[in-house]
C-alpha atoms as one frame of an Amber mdcrd trajectory, in Angstrom:
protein
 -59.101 -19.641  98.042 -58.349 -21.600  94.981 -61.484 -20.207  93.019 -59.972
 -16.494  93.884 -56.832 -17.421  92.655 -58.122 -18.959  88.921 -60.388 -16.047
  88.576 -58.059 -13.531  89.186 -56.197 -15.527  86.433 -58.773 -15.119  84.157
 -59.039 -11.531  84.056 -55.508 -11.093  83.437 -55.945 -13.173  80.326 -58.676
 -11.121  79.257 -56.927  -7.805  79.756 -53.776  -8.780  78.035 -56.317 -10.053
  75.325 -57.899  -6.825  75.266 -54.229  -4.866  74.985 -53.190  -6.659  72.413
 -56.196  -5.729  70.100 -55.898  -2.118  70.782 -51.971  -2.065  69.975 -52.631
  -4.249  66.452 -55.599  -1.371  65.773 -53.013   1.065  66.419 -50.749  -0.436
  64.387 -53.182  -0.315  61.268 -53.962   3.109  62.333 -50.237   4.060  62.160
 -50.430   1.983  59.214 -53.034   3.873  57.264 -51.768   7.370  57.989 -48.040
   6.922  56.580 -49.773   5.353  53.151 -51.769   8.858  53.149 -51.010  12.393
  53.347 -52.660  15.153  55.762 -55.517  15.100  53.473 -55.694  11.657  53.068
 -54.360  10.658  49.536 -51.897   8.511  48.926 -48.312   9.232  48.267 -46.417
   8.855  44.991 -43.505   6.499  45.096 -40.175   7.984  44.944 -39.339   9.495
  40.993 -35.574   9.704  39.227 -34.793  11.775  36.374 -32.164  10.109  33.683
 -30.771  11.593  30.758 -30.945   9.602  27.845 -28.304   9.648  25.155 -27.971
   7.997  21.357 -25.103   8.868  19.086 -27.489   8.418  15.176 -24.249   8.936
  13.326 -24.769   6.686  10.099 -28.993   6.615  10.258 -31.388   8.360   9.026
 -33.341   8.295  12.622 -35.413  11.494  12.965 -37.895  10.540  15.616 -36.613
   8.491  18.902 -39.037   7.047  21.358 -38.690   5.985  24.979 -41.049   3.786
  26.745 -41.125   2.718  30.413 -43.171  -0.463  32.125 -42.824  -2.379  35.363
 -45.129  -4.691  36.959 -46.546  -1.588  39.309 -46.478   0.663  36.517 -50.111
   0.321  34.596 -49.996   2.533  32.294 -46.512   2.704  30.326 -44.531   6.083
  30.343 -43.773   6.853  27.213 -41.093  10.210  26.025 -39.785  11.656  23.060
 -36.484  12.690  22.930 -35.530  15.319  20.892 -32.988  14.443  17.830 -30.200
  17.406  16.918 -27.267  17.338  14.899 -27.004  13.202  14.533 -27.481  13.196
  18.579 -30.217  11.999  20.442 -30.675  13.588  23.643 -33.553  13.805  26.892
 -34.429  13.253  30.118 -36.793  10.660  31.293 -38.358  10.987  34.566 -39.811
   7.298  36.420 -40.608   5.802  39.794 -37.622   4.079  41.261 -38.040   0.075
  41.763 -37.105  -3.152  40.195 -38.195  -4.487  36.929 -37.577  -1.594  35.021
 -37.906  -2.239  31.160 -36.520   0.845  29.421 -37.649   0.182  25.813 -36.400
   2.624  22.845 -37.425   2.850  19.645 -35.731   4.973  16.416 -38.268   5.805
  13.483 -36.755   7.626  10.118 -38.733  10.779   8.922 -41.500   8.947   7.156
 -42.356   7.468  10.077 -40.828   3.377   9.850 -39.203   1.818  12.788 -35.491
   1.680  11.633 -34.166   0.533  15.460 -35.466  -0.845  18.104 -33.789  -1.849
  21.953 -34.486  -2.480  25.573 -33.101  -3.033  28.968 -34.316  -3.953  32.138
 -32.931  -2.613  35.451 -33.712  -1.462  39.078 -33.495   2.266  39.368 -32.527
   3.920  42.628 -33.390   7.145  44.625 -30.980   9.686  43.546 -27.743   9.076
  41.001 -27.606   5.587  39.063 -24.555   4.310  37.414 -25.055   5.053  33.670
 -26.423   1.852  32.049 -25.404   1.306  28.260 -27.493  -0.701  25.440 -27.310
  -1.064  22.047 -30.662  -0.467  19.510 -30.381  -3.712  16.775 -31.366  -1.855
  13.377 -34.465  -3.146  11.758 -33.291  -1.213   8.511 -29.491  -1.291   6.991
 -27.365  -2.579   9.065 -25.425   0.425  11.427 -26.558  -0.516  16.035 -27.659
   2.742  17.892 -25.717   3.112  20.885 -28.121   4.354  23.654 -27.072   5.531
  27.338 -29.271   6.055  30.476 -27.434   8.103  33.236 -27.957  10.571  35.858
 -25.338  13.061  34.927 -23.887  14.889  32.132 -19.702  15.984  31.389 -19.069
  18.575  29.147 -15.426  19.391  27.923 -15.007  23.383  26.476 -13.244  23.415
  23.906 -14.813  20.543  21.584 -12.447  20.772  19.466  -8.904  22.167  18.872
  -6.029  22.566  17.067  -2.415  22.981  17.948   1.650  22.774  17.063   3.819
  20.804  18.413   5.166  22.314  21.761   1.275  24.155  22.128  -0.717  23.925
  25.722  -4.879  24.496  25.984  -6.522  24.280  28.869 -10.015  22.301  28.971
 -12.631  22.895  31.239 -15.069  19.973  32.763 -18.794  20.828  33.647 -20.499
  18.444  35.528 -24.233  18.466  35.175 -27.145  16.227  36.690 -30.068  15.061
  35.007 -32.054  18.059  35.626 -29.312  20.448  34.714 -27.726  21.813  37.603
 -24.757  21.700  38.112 -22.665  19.405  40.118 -18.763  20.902  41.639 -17.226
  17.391  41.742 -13.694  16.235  40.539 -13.373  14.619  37.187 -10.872  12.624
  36.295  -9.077  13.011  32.999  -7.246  11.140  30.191  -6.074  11.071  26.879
  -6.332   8.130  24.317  -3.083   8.948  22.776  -0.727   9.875  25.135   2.062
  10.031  22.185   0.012  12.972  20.545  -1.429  14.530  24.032  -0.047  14.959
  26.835  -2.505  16.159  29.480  -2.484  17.106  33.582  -5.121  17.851  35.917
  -5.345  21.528  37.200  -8.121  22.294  39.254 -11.787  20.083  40.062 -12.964
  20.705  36.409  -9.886  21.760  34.449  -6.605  19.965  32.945  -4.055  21.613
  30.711  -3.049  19.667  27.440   0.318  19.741  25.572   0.849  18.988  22.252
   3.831  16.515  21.595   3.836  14.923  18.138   1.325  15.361  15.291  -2.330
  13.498  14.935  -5.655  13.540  16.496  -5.728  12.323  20.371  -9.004  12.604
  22.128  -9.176  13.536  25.777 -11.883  12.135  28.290 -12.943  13.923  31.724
 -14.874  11.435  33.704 -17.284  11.288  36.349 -19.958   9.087  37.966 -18.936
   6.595  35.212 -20.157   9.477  32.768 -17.367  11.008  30.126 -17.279  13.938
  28.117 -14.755  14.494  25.241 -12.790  16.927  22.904 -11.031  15.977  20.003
  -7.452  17.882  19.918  -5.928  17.988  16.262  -2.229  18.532  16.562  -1.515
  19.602  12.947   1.348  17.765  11.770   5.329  18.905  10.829   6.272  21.643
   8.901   8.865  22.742   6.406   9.835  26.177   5.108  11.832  27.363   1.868
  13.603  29.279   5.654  13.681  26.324   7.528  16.366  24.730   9.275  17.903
  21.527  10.126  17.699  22.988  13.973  14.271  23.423  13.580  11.405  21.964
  16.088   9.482  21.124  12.604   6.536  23.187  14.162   6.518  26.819  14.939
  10.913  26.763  14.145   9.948  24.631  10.084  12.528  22.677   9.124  14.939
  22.875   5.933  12.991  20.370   3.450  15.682  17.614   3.193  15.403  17.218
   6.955  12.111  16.811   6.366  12.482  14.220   3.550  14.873  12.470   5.929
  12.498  11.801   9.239  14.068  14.736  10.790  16.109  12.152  12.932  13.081
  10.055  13.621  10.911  12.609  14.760   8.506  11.709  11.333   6.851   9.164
  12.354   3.887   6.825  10.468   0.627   8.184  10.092   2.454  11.610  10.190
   1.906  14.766   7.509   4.555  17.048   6.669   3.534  19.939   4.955   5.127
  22.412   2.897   4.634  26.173   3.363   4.657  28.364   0.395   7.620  29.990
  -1.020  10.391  28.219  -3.663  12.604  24.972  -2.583  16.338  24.958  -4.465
  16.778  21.983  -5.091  17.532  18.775  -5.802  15.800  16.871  -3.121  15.623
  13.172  -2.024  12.897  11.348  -0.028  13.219   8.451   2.037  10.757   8.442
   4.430   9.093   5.063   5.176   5.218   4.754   6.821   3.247   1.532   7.388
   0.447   0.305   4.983  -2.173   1.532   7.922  -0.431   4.801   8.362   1.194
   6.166   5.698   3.525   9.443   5.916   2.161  12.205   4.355   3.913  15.260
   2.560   1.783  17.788   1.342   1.375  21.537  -0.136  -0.512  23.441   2.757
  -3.945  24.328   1.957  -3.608  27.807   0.041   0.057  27.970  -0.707   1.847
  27.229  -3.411   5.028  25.161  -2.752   7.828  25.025  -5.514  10.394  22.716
  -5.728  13.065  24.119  -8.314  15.786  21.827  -9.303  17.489  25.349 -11.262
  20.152  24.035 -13.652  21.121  20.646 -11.507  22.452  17.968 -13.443  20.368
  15.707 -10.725  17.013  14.648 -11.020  15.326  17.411  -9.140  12.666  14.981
  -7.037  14.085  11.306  -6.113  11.529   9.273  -4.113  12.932   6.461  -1.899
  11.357   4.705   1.117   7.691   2.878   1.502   4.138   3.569   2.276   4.422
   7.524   1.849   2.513   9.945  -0.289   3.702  12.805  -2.039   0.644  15.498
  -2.743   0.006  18.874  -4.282   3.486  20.972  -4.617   5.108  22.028  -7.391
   7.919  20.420  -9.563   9.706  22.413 -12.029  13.219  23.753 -13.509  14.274
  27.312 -13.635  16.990  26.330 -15.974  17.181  27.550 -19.556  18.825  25.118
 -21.921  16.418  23.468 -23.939  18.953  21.847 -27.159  22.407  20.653 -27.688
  24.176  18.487 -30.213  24.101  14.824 -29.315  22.808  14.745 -25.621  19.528
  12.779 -24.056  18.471  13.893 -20.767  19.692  17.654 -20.913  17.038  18.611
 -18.657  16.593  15.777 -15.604  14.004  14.061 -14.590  11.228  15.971 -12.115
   9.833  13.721 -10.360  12.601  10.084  -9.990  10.502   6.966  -8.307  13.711
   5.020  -7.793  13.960   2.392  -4.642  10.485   3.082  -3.604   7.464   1.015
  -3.598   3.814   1.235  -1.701   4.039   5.050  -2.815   1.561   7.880  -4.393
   2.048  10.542  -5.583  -1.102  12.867  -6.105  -2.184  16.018  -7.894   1.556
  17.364  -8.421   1.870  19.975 -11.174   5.139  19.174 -12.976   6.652  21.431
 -15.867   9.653  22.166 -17.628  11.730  19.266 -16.218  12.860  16.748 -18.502
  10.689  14.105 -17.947   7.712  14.404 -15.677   8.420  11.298 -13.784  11.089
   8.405 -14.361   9.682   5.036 -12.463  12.134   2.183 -12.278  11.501  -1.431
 -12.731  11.708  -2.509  -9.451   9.776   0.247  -7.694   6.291  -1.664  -7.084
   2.804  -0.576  -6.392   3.251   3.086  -7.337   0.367   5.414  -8.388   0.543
   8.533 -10.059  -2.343  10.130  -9.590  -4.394  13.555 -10.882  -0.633  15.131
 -11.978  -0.546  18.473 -14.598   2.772  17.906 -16.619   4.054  20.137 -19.805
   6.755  21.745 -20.936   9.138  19.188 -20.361  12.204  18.072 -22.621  14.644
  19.224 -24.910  15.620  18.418 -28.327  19.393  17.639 -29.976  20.250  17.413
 -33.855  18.071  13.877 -34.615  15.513  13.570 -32.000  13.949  15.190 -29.133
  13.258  13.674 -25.568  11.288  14.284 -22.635   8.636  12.257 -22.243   5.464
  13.598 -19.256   5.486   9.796 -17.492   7.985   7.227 -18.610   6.648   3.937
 -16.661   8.342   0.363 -16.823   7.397  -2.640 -14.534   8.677  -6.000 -13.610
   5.222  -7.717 -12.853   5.439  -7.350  -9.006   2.614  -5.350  -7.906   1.279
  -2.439 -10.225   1.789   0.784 -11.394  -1.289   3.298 -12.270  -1.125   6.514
 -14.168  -4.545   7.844 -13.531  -6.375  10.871 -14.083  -2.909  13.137 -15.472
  -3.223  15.797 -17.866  -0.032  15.732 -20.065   0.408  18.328 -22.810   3.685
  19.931 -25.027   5.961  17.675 -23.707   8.919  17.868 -26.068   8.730  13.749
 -25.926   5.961  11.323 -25.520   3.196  11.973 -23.531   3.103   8.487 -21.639
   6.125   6.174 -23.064   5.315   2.967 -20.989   8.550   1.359 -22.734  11.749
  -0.631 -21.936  14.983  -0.909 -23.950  16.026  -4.797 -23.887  17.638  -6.250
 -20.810  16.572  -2.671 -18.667  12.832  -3.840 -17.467   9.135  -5.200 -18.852
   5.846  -3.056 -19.060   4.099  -5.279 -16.980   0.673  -4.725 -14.884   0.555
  -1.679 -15.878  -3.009   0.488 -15.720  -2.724   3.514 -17.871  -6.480   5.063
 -16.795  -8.306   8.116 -17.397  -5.451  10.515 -18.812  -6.141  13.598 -21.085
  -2.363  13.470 -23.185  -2.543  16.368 -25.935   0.022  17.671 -28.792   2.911
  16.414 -27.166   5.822  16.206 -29.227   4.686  19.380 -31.104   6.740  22.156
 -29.405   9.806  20.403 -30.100   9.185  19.814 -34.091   9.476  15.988 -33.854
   6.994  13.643 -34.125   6.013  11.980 -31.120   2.772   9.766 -29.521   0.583
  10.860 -27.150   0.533   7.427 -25.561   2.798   4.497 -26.046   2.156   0.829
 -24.444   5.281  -1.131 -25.937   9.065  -1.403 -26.266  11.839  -3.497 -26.603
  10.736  -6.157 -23.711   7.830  -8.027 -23.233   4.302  -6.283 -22.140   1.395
  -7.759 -20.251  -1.357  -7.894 -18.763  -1.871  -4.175 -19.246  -4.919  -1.559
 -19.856  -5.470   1.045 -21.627  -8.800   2.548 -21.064 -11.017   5.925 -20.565
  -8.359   8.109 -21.898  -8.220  11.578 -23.943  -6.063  11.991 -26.479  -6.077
  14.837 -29.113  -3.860  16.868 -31.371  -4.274  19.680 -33.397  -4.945  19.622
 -36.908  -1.624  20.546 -38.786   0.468  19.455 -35.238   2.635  17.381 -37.678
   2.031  14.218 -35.908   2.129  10.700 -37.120   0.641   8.514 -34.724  -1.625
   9.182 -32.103  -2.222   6.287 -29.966   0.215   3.623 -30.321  -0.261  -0.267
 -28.548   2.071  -2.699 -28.810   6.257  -1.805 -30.704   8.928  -3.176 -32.976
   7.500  -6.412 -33.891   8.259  -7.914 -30.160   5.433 -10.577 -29.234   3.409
  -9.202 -26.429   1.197 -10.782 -23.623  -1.976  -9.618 -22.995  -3.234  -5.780
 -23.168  -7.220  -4.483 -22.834  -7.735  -0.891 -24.884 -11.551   0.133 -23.731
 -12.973   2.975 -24.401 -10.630   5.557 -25.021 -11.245   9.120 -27.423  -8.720
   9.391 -29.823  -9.013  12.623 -32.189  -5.957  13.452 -34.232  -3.423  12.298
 -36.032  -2.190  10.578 -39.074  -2.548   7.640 -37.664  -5.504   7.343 -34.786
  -4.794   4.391 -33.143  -1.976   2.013 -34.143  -2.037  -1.415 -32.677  -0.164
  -5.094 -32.684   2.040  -8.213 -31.614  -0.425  -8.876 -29.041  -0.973 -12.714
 -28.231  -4.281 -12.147 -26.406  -5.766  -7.904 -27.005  -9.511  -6.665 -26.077
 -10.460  -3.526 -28.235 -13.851  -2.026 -27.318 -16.351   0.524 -27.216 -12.977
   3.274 -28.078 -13.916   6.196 -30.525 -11.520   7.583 -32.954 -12.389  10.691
 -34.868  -9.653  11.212 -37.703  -8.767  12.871 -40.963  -6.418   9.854 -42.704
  -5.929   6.822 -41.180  -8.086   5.353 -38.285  -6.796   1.866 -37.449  -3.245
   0.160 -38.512  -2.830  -3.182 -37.200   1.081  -4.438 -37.921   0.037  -8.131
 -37.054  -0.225 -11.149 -39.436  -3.320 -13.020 -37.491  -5.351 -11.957 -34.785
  -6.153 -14.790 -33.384  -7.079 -14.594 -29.494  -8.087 -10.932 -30.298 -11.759
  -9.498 -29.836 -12.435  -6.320 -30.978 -16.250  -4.709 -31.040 -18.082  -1.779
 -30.367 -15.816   0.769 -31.673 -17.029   3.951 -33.238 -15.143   5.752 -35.840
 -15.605   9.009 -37.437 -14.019   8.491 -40.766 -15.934   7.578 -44.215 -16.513
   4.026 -44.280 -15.845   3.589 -47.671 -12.580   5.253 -47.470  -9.150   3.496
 -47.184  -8.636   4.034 -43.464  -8.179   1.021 -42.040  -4.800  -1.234 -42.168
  -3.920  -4.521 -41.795  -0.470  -6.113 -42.332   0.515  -2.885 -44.480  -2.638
  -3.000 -46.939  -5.219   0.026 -46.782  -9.186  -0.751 -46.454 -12.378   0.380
 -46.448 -13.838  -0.406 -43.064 -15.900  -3.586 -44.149 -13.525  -4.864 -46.582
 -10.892  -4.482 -43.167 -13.903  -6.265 -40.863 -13.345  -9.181 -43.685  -9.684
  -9.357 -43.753  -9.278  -9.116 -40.013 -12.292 -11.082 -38.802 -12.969  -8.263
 -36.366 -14.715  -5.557 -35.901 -18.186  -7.074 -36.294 -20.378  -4.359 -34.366
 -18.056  -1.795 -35.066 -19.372   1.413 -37.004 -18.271   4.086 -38.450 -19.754
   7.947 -39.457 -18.242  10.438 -42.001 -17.228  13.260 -40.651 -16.983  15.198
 -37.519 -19.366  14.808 -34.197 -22.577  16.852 -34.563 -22.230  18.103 -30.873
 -19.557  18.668 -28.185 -18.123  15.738 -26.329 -17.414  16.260 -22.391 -15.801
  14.104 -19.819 -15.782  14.853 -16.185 -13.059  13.250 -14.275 -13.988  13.729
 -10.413 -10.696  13.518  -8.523 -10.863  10.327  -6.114  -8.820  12.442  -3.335
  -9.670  15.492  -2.814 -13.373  16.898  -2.848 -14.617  19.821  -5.389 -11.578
  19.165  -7.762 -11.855  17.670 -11.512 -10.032  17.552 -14.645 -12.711  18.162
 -17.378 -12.071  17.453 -21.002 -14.026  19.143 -23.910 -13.889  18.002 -28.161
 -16.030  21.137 -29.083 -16.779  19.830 -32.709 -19.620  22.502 -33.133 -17.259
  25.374 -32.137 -19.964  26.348 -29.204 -18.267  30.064 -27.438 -19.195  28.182
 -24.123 -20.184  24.532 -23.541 -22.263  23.333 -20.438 -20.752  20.832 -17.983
 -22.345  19.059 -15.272 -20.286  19.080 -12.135 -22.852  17.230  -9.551 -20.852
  14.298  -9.115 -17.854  17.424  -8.291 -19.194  19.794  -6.194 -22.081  20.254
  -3.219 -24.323  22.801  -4.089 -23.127  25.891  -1.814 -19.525  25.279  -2.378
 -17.590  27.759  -3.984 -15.349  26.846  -6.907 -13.136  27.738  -9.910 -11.994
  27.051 -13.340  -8.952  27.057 -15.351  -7.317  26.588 -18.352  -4.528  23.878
 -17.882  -2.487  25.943 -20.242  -2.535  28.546 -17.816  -2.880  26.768 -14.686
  -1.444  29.425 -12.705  -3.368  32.068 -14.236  -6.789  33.335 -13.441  -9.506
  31.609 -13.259 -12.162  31.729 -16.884 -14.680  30.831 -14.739 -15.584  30.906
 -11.101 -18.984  31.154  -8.458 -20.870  29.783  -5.891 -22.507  26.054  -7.228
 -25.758  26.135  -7.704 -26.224  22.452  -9.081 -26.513  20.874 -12.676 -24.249
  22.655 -15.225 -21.471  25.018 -15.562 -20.908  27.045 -18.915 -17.019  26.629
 -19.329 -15.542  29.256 -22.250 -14.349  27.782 -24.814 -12.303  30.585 -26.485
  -8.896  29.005 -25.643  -5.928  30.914 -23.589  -2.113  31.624 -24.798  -0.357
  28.281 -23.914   2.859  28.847 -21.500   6.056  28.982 -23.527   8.371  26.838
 -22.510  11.194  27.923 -19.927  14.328  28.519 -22.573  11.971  28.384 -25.432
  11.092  25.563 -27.866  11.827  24.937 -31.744   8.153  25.551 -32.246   5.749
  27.567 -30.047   3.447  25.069 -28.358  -0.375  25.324 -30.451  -3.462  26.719
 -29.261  -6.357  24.094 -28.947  -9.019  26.294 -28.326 -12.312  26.525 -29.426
 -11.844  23.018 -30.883 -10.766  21.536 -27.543  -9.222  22.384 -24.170  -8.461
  20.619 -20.828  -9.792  22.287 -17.674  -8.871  21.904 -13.769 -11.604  22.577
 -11.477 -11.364  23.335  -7.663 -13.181  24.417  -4.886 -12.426  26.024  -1.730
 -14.607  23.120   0.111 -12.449  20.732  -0.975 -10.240  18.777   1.504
C-alpha cells in the first residue's frame, strides 16, 4: 500500500516537472514574438523629434553640426541644421533612452571649427522639457547658446511700435517639433512692465498697452518654450502746437513742459523729440537722466525743428540739469539788430550751458545768435559735438563780438569741442578764454574743428581759434583741426595758443592745418607745450613765438609752406629764416619747410561718431580742381543713399547726391553764395570757393 502511495508521488513530480517546461517554452515563445513583427523582424525602439535652436548673433558660424551617440546607438546620428539670418534652426529625430550625448559643433564658411558643445540626457516618448547648453568658442571669444526642445512659440507681430496710450494685440502659435500645431494656453509676460503693460485674451492672444516710452519685450510661454516680440514705444513728443495739457504722445506738449519733465512724466533713459515747425522762444532745460540712461531730446528724423529766440534779450537756449543730451534742432535769432554804440552782447547767446554738467550736445546747427554757445566754469564734463555755427555777433564803434564757442573750465572734469564747423562769426571762432577772477581754461580738448574767416563779416580782426586769456590754462589740446581764411580776409592771426604774457601750464598742439593769415600760428607762455606734425601754409609770417626760453617745450615734425630762407619765423619779436629760428629757439629740429603752395588738394574726412552716413569733409583745393574726389568708406555702406552740401548753404540743395557705390565721391568745388547775415553785416561774408569749402554729408541710412 505504501509502494502505491510513493509511486503515485512520483508521477506527480514528474508531471508538474513536465508543466513547468512547457510554460517557460511558452514564455520564450511569447518572448520571441513581441521582439519581432508579423514577419519576423525586429522592432525599432521608440524615436522623438526635437527642434534644435542656436542664436549665432556675434559669429561668423555658417555651417552647424549635430551629432547623436549612446551606448545602444552604433553608429552616431549625425544632422545639419540649416543656418538663416544669424539663427540656427532644425529638427533632430533619435531613439528615446538614457545616455544621450547630444554633441554640436559650429564651423565658419571656410570650413574651421569656431564652437564646439555637448550634453548628455535621457530623452522620453513624446514632449521633453527643453534642455539648454552653451557651445564654448574655439575662435574669438562670443558662447553659442544652443536649445533642444519639443515645441516651438511664435509671437505675430515681431516687432512693433507704438505711442503712449497705444494697444496691439499679439498672437501665440504653438508648434511641435514636427510642425503641427498645438491649441494649448500660453502664458504671457512682459520684461518691463513700466513700458508694457500686457493681458491675456484668449489661449494664444494678449493685448499690450503702451504706458511710458522705451523698448519692453513680451514673452508667451509654453512647455518651458518662449517666443518673443520686441515692442518699441517711441518716446515723448513736443510740438511748436503743443500744450502744457498735453499727454506728450498723440496730444505733444508745449516745449518748456517738455524741458521741464512734464511733471515727472520724463523719465531717465527717455527721448523727447521735437516735431518740425518753429519754437518762440527763449527756452530753459533742466531735465536730469542717470549716467546709464541719459534723457534724450532730439529733432525727429526728417523734420526740421527751430528754436527762435526773435529779439529776446535772454539767451535763447539755457541748459540746466545732468546726464541729458541735446541733438539735431535748430538754434537761431530772427532778430535784426546787428550794431550799436557801446554795447557787448546785443545779440544773446544761442546755446547757454549754465548749471549743467554730464551733458552733450550733438550736431545742432546754430546761426545768427550772438554767440554759438556760452559754457560756464563750473558746468563739468560737457561735449559739444558735430555743431554748424555762423552768422553770429554784432559789432559796436571799437570792436565786434560774437564768438561760435566761448569755453572756460575750472579743471573738474572736461570739456570737448569736437568735430564743429564754425564760419563768419562776427567774433572768434573758438575763444577758449577767461577774464581774471571769472574762470581757468582748464582740461580743455579743442578736437577736429574746421573754424574759417571768422571775424571777417564784421570788419574786425579776429582768430579763428584762441587757447588763452587772462587766467591760467592747462593741460589742454589742440589737435586735428582746420583752420583757413581767405586771402585779402584782413586777418592778423590765425591760430593763436597761449595770451597776454600770463604763464600757462601745459598745452599739446598736434597736427592741425593752418592756411591763412598774417600770422599762421602764434604761440607762448607755456611752461611745458608739445608742437607736432601741424602744417601751416602761409603768405607772411608762419610761426611767432612771444616767449623768452622754451625750455620744457618739444616741437618737431612740422611742415610749413613758406620759403625757408624767408623771414617767417619769430622769436621774442625778431624775424628769421627758418634755420636761423631752429638755432635761436633750439626747436624745430625735423621740421621742414617748402616754398609755395601744395601741389595737390588736401582732404579730411571727419566721420561723425553718432550718427551713421553723416561727415563734415574739409577740402584746401590748392590746384583749383572743378571737382575733387573724396573717399567716404569709412562714412557710408555701399547701398545707402546720401547727400552733400555746402555748409554755407546748409539749408539749401544738395551739390551732390546718389546711391554709394564705394571708394570716392567727386564733390564740386565751384563754391555757393554764403548766407548773409540776418540784419546784415559791415562786410558781406567771402566766398571760399574753388580754393576751399567745408561740406556736410548725410545719408538717409543714418540713425
Amino acid at each position: 500500500m505504501q509502494e502505491k502511495r510513493d509511486g503515485e508521488r512520483r508521477r506527480l513530480a514528474a508531471l508538474a516537472r513536465s508543466a513547468s517546461g512547457l510554460a517557460f517554452l511558452a514564455l520564450l515563445a511569447l518572448g520571441s514574438c513581441l521582439q519581432r513583427d508579423p514577419t519576423g523582424a525586429h522592432l525599432t525602439p521608440t524615436e522623438t523629434s526635437l527642434l534644435v535652436q542656436a542664436d549665432l548673433t556675434g559669429t561668423a558660424v555658417a555651417v552647424v553640426v549635430v551629432q547623436v551617440t549612446a551606448p545602444d546607438i552604433s553608429t552616431p546620428l549625425v544632422f545639419n541644421i540649416a543656418v538663416a539670418g544669424r539663427l540656427a534652426a532644425g529638427t533632430i529625430t533619435l531613439p528615446t533612452g538614457s545616455l544621450r550625448t547630444i554633441r554640436m559643433q559650429a564651423f565658419d564658411a571656410g570650413g574651421i571649427e569656431t564652437h564646439s558643445g555637448s550634453v548628455s540626457t535621457a530623452i522620453l516618448p513624446g514632449a521633453n522639457p527643453p534642455i539648454t547648453f552653451v557651445l564654448a568658442p574655439l575662435v574669438g571669444d562670443v558662447p553659442i547658446t544652443a536649445t533642444l526642445g519639443s515645441f516651438t512659440v511664435t509671437v505675430t507681430p515681431a516687432l512693433d511700435t507704438l505711442l503712449v496710450g497705444d494697444t496691439v494685440t499679439l498672437t501665440a502659435a504653438v508648434a511641435d517639433a514636427n510642425g503641427a500645431p498645438v491649441a494649448a494656453s500660453v502664458a504671457w509676460g512682459t520684461l518691463l512692465p513700466a513700458v508694457t503693460a500686457v493681458v491675456s485674451v484668449t489661449q494664444q492672444t494678449a493685448r499690450v498697452t503702451a504706458t511710458r516710452p522705451g523698448t519692453a519685450r513680451v514673452v508667451a510661454t509654453y512647455g518651458g518654450v518662449a517666443g518673443q516680440t520686441t515692442i518699441v514705444v517711441g518716446g515723448w513728443y513736443a510740438s511748436p502746437t503743443g500744450l502744457s495739457s498735453g499727454d506728450g504722445s498723440r496730444q505733444p506738449w508745449d516745449l518748456q513742459t517738455a524741458l521741464n519733465g512734464a511733471n515727472g512724466k520724463v523719465r531717465p533713459g527717455d527721448t523727447v523729440w521735437l516735431r518740425g515747425g518753429t519754437y518762440v522762444g527763449p527756452f530753459t532745460a533742466s531735465l536730469t537722466g542717470t549716467a546709464a540712461a541719459p534723457i534724450v531730446v532730439r529733432q525727429y528724423p526728417g523734420e526740421r525743428a527751430t528754436i527762435d529766440g526773435g529779439t529776446s534779450p535772454l539767451d535763447t537756449f539755457a541748459v540746466d540739469g545732468r546726464w541729458s543730451t541735446y541733438w539735431g534742432f535748430e538754434v537761431m535769432q530772427s532778430g535784426v539788430a546787428r550794431s550799436c554804440d557801446s554795447c557787448i552782447g546785443l545779440r544773446p547767446t544761442g546755446v547757454y550751458v549754465r548749471y549743467a554738467s554730464d551733458v552733450k550736445l550733438i550736431n545742432l546747427i546754430v546761426h545768427d545768435v550772438g554767440h554759438g554757445s556760452y559754457t560756464e566754469d563750473a558746468a563739468h564734463n560737457i561735449e559739444i559735438y558735430g555743431w554748424i555755427v555762423y552768422n553770429g555777433g554784432n559789432v559796436n564803434r571799437t570792436r565786434s563780438d560774437g564768438h561760435g564757442l566761448y569755453v572756460k573750465n575750472d579743471g573738474n572734469g572736461w570739456k570737448i569741442a569736437r568735430d564743429n564747423v564754425i564760419f563768419n562769426q562776427f567774433g572768434f571762432g573758438i575763444h577758449a578764454f577767461t577774464s581774471a577772477g571769472s574762470g581757468t581754461l582748464k582740461h580743455l580738448v579743442l578736437d577736429g574743428n574746421i573754424l574759417f574767416n571768422n571775424g571777417t563779416p564784421s570788419g574786425f580782426d579776429n582768430p579763428n581759434l584762441q587757447l588763452g586769456g587772462n587766467a591760467i590754462a592747462d593741460n589742454d589740446t589742440v589737435t586735428g583741426n582746420m583752420l583757413y581764411f581767405s586771402s585779402g580776409g584782413g586777418a592778423i592771426v590765425n591760430a593763436r595758443v597761449g595770451f597776454n604774457g600770463l604763464l600757462n601750464g601745459t598745452a599739446i598742439v598736434r597736427e592741425n592745418y593752418i592756411a591763412g593769415g598774417e600770422e599762421t600760428l602764434d604761440v607762448g607762455y607755456w611752461q611745458v607745450l608739445s608742437v607736432s606734425n601741424n602744417t601751416t601754409v602761409s603768405d607772411s609770417g608762419a610761426v611767432y613765438i612771444h616767449d623768452t626760453t622754451t625750455v620744457g617745450w618739444q616741437w618737431g615734425g612740422n611742415q610749413y609752406w613758406r620759403d625757408p630762407a624767408a623771414k617767417a619765423w619769430t622769436y621774442h619779436d625778431t624775424d628769421y629764416t627758418l634755420a636761423a629760428w631752429k638755432s635761436a629757439t633750439n626747436l624745430g629740429a625735423t621740421d621742414q619747410a617748402s616754398p609755395g603752395k601744395p601741389l595737390q588738394p588736401q582732404v579730411f574726412v571727419r566721420p561723425n561718431l553718432y550718427e551713421h552716413g553723416r561727415a563734415h569733409v574739409a577740402i584746401y583745393n590748392w590746384s583749383a580742381q572743378p571737382n575733387v574726389p573724396v573717399n567716404l568708406s569709412n562714412v557710408l555702406r555701399v547701398g545707402d543713399r546720401y547727400e552733400v552740401r555746402n555748409v554755407q548753404d546748409v539749408f539749401g540743395a544738395p551739390i551732390a547726391s546718389g546711391t554709394y557705390g564705394g571708394g570716392a565721391v567727386l564733390i564740386p568745388m565751384s563754391g555757393v553764395t554764403p548766407a548773409s547775415p540776418i540784419g546784415g553785416s559791415p562786410r558781406p561774408p567771402l566766398q571760399t570757393g574753388p580754393t576751399f569749402d567745408a561740406f556736410l554729408v548725410t545719408s538717409s541710412s543714418g540713425n
